[in-house]
C-alpha positions as CSV (number, residue, x, y, z in Angstrom):
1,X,8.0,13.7,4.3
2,X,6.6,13.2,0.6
3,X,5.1,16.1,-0.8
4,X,2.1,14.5,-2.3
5,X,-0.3,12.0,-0.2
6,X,-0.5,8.6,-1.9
7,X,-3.5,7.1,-0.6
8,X,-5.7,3.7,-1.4
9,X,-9.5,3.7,-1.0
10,X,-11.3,1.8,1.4
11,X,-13.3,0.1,-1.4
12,X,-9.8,-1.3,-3.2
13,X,-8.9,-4.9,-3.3
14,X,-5.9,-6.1,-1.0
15,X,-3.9,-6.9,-4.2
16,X,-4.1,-3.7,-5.7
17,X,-3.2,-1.8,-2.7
18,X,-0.2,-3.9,-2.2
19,X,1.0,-3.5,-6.4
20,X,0.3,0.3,-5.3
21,X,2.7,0.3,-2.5
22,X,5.2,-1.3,-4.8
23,X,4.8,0.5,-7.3
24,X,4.8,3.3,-5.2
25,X,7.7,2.4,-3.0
26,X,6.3,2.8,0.2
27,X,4.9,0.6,3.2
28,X,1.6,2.6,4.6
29,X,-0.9,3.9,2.7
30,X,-3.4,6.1,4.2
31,X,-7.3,4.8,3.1
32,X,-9.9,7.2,2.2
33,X,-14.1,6.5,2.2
34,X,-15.9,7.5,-0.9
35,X,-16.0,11.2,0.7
36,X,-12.2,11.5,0.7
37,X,-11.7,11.2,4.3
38,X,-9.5,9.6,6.2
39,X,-10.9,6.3,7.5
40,X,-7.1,4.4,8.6
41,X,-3.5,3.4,7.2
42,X,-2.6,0.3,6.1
43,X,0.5,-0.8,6.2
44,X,2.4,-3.6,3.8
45,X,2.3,-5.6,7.3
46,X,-0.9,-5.7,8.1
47,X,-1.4,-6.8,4.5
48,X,1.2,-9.6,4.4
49,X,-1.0,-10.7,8.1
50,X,-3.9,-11.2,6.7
51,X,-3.9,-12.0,2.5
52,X,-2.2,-12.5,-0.1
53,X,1.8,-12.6,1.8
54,X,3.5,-13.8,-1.2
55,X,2.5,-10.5,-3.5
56,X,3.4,-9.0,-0.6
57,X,6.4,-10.1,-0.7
58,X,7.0,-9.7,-3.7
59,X,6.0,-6.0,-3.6
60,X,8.4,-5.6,-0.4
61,X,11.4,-6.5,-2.9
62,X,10.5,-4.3,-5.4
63,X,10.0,-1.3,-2.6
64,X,13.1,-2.1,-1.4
65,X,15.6,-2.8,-4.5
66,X,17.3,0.7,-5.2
67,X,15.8,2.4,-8.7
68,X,18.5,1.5,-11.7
């Protein structure tokens, strides 16, 4: 387990919450209302299932490629 909870909101657009993931380097997310609790995790699947799969793909590579 991480230390610190890396979270998206439930208000943020698919694409940024997949360039968060990748940036991030992880596959789930958990997603937080506008009074911080926890409404659901989302995971880089369900995203590349239902938007934008190629930025998720992209994202995948870059959560996957080891840190230089």
């Amino acid at each position: 387990m991480t230390s610190d909870i890396l979270y998206c909101r439930d208000s943020d657009s698919t694409d940024d919450v997949a360039k968060n993931m990748g940036r991030n380097k992880v596959r789930r997310l958990a997603v937080l209302d506008v009074n911080k609790r926890l409404v659901g995790i989302v995971t880089l699947g369900d995203l590349a299932s239902h938007t934008n799969y190629l930025l998720c793909g992209e994202m995948l590579g870059k959560i996957c490629r080891e840190a230089a």
